[in-house]
C-alpha positions in Angstrom: -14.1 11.0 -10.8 -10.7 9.8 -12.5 -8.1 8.6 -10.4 -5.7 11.2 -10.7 -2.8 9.5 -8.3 0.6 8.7 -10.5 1.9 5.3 -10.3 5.4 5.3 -8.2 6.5 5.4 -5.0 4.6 7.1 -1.9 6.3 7.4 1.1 4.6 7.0 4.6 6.3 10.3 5.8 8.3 11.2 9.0 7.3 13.9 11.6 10.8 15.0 12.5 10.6 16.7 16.2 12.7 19.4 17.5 15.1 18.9 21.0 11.6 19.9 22.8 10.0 17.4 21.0 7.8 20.1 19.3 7.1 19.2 15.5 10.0 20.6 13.7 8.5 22.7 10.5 11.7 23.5 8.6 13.2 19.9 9.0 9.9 19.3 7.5 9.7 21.5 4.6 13.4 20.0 3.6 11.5 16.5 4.1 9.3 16.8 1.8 11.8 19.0 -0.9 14.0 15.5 -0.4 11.2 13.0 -0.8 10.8 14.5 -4.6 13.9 15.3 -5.0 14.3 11.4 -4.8 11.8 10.5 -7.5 9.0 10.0 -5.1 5.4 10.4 -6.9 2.9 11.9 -4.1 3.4 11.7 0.2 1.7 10.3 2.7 1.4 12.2 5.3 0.1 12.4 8.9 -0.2 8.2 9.2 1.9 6.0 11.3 5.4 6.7 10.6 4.3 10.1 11.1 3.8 9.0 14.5 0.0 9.9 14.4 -1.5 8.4 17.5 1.4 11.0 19.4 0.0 13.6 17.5 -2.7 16.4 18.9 -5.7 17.1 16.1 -4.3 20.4 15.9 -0.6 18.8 15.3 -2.3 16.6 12.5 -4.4 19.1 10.9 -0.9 21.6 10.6 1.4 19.2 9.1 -0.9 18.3 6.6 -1.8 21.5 5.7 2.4 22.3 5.9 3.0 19.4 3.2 0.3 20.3 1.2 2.0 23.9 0.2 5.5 22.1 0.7 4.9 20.0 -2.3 4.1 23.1 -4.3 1.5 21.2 -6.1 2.7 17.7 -6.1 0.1 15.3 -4.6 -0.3 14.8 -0.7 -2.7 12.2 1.0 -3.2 12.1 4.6 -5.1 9.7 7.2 -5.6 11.3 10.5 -8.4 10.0 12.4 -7.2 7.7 15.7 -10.3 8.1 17.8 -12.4 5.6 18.9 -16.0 7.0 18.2 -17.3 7.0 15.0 -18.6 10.7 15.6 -15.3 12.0 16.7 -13.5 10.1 13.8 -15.7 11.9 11.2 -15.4 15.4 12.7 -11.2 14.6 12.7 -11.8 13.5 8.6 -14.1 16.8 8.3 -11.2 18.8 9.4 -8.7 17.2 7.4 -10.2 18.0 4.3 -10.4 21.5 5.1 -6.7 21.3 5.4 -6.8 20.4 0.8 -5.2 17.4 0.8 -5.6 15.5 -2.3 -7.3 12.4 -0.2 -8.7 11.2 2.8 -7.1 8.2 3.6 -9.4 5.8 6.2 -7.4 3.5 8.9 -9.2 0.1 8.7 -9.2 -1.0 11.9 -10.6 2.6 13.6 -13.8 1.4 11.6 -14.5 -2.1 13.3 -12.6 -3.9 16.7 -10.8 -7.0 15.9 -14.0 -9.7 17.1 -16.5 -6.9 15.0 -17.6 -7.7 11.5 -17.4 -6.7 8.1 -21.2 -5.8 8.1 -20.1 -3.3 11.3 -17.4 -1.7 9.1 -19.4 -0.9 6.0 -22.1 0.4 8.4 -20.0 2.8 10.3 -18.1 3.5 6.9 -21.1 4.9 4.8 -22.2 6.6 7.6 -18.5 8.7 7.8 -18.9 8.7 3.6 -22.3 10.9 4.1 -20.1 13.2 5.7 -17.7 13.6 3.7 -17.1 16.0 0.2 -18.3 14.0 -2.2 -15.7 15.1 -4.9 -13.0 14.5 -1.9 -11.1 11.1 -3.1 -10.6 8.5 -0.4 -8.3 5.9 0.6 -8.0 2.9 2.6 -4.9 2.0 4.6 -4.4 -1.5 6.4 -2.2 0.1 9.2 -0.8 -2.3 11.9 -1.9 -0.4 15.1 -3.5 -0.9 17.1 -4.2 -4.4 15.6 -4.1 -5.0 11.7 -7.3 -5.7 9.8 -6.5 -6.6 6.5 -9.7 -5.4 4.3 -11.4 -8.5 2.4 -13.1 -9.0 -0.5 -16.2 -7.3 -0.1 -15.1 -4.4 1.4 -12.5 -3.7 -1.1 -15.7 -4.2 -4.0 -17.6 -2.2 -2.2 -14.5 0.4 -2.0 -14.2 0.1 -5.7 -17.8 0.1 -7.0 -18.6 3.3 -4.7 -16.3 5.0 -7.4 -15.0 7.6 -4.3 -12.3 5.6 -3.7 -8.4 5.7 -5.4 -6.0 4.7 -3.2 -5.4 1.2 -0.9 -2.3 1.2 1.2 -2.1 -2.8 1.3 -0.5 -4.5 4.9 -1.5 -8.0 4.0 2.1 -9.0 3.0 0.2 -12.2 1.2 0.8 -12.4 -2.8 -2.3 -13.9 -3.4 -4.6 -11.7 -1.2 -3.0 -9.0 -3.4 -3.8 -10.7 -6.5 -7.3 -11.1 -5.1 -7.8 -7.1 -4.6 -6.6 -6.5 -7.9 -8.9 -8.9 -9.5 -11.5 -6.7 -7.9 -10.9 -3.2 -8.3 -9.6 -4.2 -12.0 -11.3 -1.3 -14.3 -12.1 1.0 -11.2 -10.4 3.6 -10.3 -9.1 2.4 -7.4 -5.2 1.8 -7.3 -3.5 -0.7 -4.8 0.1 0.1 -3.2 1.8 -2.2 -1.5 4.1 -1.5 1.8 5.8 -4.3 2.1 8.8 -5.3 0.1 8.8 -8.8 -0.3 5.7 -9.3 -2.2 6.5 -5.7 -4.2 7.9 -6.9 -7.2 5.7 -9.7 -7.9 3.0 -7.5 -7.2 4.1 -4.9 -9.9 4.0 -7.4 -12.1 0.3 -8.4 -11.5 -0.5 -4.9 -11.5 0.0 -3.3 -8.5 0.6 0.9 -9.0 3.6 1.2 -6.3 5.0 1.3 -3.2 4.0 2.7 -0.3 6.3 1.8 2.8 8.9 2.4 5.3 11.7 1.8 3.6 11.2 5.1 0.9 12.4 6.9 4.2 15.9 5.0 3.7 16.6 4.6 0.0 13.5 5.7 -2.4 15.2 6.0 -5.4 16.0 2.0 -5.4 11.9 1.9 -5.2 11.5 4.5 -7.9 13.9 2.4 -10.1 12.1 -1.1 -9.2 8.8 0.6 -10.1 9.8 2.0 -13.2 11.3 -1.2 -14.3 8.7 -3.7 -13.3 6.5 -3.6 -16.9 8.3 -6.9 -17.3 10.3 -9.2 -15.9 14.1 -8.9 -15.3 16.9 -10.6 -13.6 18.6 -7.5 -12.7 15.0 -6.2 -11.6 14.6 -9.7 -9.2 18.2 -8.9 -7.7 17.4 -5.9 -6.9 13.9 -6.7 -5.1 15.6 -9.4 -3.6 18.8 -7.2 -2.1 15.8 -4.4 -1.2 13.9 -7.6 0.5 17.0 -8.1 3.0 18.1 -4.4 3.4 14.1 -4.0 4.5 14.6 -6.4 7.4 16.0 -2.6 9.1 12.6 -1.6 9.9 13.0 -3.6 13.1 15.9 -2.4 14.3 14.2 0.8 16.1 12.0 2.3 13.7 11.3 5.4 12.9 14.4 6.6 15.4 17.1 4.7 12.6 15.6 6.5 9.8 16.0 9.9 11.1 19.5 8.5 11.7 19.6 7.9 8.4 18.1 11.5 7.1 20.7 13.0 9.5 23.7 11.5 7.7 22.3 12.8 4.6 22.5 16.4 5.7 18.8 16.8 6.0 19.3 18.4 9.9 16.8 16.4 11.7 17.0 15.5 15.3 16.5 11.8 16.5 13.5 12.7 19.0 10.6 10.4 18.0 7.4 10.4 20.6 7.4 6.7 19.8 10.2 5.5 20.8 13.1 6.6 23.2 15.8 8.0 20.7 18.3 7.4 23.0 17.6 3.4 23.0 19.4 3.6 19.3 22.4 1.4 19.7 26.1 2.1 18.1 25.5 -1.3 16.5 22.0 0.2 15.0 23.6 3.2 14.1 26.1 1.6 11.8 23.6 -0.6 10.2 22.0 2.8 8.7 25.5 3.7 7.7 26.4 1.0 5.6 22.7 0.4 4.0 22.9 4.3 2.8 26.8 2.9 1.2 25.3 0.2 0.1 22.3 1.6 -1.4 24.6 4.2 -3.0 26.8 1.6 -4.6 23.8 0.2 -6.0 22.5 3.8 -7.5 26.0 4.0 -9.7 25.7 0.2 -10.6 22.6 0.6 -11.9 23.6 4.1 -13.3 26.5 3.0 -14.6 25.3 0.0 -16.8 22.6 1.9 -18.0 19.7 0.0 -16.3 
């Protein structure tokens, strides 16, 4: 089964929410029209920026069903499964693939507790791959709640040699743990993204496929340019990882609630209701950091347009 996923940029999508807190489907449908519209190569929908553990199954199951004919085609993964029993984790995966996403992408820590081992992990995940369509790709993402397990060696080889695996949403925010996953699924078809923007660019270079992070919610077409210009190195490609590096540090300045801020002031009609966090909590201070990252970022667009880069 050939891994089918393009290189690029794949954002970990927003659930925008209507006044009554009520998933919002037309802010949704322009969500996903803007994500491409932005040079973004597949979604990920339904995972923690979607705000999944606030979402109902049969919340989870719609929206990814809703991306999947939003993208008209273009490719949508989605996670989904948040709880606790393995049994009840493989009927939430069942249902998900009924919705034809392109993926199934597995949460690693729903698969083992933090003092459980790597042995407990693979048991429990064969036993959800038995389950599973066998022509159905999967995925794995590291995703920091409700504790972060970063997958090691052998799990990623095992993740790689299965052959049903194609796409790893990497956490670990460590170059060389990177380098190590991509010394093993090197000549498999499984593809590593990387969320976090620090280690991105050096991580291109060693042969990472993309990005898959937060910050494509603020300004993906600066990640769409860094990808598409990381075949070698530049000094205008390092400036701009290293200006993307400090503008990321907004991600903890009351995330997800600033980057529907953000998606507001670009005309995209969204509320700021989050089931995460209170919207309310966003200061004026936190509200003007959106502002001048989307002038910034723009700045940089017509720099980078402008001398041709």
């Amino acid at each position: 089964m050939k891994n089918v996923f393009p290189d690029g940029v794949w954002p970990v999508m927003l659930t925008p929410f209507t006044e009554n807190n009520d998933v919002d489907y037309a802010a949704l449908e322009r969500l996903t029209d803007w994500y491409f519209e932005n040079g973004c190569s597949g979604l990920f929908a339904v995972c923690q920026s979607s705000e999944v553990f606030s979402l109902s199954l049969e919340e989870r199951l719609k929206i990814a069903a809703f991306v999947k004919k939003a993208a008209k085609g273009r490719p949508v993964i989605a996670s989904g499964h948040i709880s606790d029993a393995v049994a009840d984790q493989t009927e939430e995966l069942k249902r998900m693939a009924d919705t034809g996403v392109d993926a199934l992408i597995l949460i690693s820590n729903r698969l083992a507790g933090e003092e459980e081992s790597d042995d407990v992990l693979l048991g429990r995940l064969e036993s959800i791959m038995d389950k599973l369509p066998e022509t159905l790709p999967l995925g794995f993402y590291e995703c920091p709640y409700p504790y972060k397990r970063i997958l090691s060696g052998s799990v990623v080889r095992f993740c790689a040699e299965s052959g049903r695996f194609h796409f790893l949403k990497d956490t670990s925010c460590d170059i060389e743990n990177i380098r190590e996953k991509l010394s093993i699924i090197k000549g498999s078809e499984m593809k590593l993204y990387n969320a976090n923007t620090a280690t991105l660019y050096e991580s291109l270079l060693a042969g990472a496929s993309g990005y898959s992070g937060v910050m494509a919610n603020f300004h993906p077409r600066l990640y769409t340019w860094l990808c598409d210009h990381s075949s070698k190195k530049s000094d205008c490609a390092e400036r701009i990882s290293d200006l993307l590096t400090m503008c990321s540090l907004i991600e903890n300045s009351h995330y997800p609630v600033n980057a529907k801020y953000g998606l507001q002031k670009l005309g995209l009609g969204c509320t700021l209701h989050s089931r995460k966090l209170p919207w309310q909590a966003l200061t004026s201070a936190q509200r003007a950091e959106v502002e001048q990252l989307l002038r910034l970022s723009e700045d940089v667009e017509n720099f980078l347009n402008k001398e041709g880069a």
